[in-house]
C-alpha positions in Angstrom: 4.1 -5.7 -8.4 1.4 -4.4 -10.0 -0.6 -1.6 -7.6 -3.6 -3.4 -7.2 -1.7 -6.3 -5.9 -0.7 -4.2 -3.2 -4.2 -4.4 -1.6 -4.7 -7.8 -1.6 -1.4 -8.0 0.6 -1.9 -5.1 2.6 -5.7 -5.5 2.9 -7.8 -2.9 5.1 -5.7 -4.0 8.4 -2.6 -3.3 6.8 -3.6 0.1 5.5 -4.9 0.9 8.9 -1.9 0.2 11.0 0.4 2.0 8.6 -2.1 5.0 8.9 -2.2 4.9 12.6 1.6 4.5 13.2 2.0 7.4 10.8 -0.5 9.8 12.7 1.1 9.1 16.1 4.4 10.2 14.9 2.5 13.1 13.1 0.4 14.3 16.3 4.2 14.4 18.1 5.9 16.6 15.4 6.8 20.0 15.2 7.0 20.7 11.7 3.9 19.3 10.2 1.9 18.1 13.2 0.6 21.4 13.7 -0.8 21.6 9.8 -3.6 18.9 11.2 -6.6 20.5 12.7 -6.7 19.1 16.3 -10.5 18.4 16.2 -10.2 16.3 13.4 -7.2 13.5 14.0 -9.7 10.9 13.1 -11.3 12.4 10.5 -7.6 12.9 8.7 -6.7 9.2 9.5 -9.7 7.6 8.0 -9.5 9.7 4.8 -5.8 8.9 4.6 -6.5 5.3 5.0 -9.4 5.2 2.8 -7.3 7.1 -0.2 -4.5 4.7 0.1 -6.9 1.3 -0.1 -8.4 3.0 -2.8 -5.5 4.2 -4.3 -4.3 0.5 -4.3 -6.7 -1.2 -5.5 -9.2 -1.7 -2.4 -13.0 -0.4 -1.9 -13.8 3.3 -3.0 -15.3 4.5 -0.2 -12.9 7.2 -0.6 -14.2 8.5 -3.9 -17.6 8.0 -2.6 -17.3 10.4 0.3 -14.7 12.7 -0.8 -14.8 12.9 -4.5 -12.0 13.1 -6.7 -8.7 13.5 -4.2 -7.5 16.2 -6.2 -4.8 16.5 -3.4 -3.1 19.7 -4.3 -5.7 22.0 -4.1 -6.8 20.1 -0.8 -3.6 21.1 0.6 -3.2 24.5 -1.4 -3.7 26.2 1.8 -0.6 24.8 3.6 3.1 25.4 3.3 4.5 22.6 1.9 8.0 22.9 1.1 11.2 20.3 0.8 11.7 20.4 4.5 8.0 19.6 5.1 7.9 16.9 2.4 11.3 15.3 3.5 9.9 15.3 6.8 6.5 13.8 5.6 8.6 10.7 4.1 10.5 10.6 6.7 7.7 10.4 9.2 5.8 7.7 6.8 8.8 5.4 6.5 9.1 4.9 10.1 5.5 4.2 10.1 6.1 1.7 7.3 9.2 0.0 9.4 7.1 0.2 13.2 3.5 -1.6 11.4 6.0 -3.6 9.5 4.7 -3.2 5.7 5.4 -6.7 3.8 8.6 -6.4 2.0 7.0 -7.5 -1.2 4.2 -3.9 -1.3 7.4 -1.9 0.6 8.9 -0.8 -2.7 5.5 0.5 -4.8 4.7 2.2 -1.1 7.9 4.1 -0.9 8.0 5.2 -4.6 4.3 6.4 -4.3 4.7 8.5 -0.8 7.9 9.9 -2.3 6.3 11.1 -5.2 3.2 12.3 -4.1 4.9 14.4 -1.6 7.3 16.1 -3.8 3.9 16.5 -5.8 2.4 18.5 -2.9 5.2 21.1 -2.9 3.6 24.7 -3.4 6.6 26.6 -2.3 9.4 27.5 -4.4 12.9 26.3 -3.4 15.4 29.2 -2.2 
């Protein structure tokens, strides 16, 4: 499936509940829940959301407010190693399972969280 298919399944909705499963599981963890600045959950959900319809082929309202994502050095100040970025997937899948992502988008979904995150790594393994 091509990625800008994956919008017009998805649409804003579908982006949205994904994002909000995935920031409630976030809020509750110890490992990477306490990277999120508490004073700004909502802010971090709507950019997340608004990257990932972007990303996938939906309005740019993203790139209109935040620029380029360049994602690395927006998360260059964070630890970010494999246990973070394992838990990261792991947190997002559940989110995918619990706001039920269509099996047809689940696929391009998975392979783009799991590579982005391994992308985010800054430290070195041991």
């Amino acid at each position: 499936m091509e990625e800008s298919q994956v919008f017009d399944v998805m649409g804003e909705d579908g982006f949205a509940r994904l994002v909000s499963a995935f920031y409630q599981k976030v809020r509750q963890d110890d490992l990477i829940g306490p990277m999120y600045p508490d004073q700004d959950w909502e802010g971090a959900e709507q950019r997340l959301r608004d990257f990932l319809v972007y990303r996938f082929g939906g309005p740019d309202r993203y790139i209109q407010q935040q620029g380029h994502p360049r994602l690395r050095m927006r998360h260059a100040g964070f630890k970010i190693g494999i246990a973070e970025r394992d838990r990261w997937i792991e947190l997002m899948s559940a989110a995918m399972k619990e706001s039920e992502v269509p099996k047809e988008v689940a696929l391009n979904l998975r392979v783009f969280f799991e590579q982005v995150a391994d992308f985010m790594r800054n430290v070195p393994e041991n």
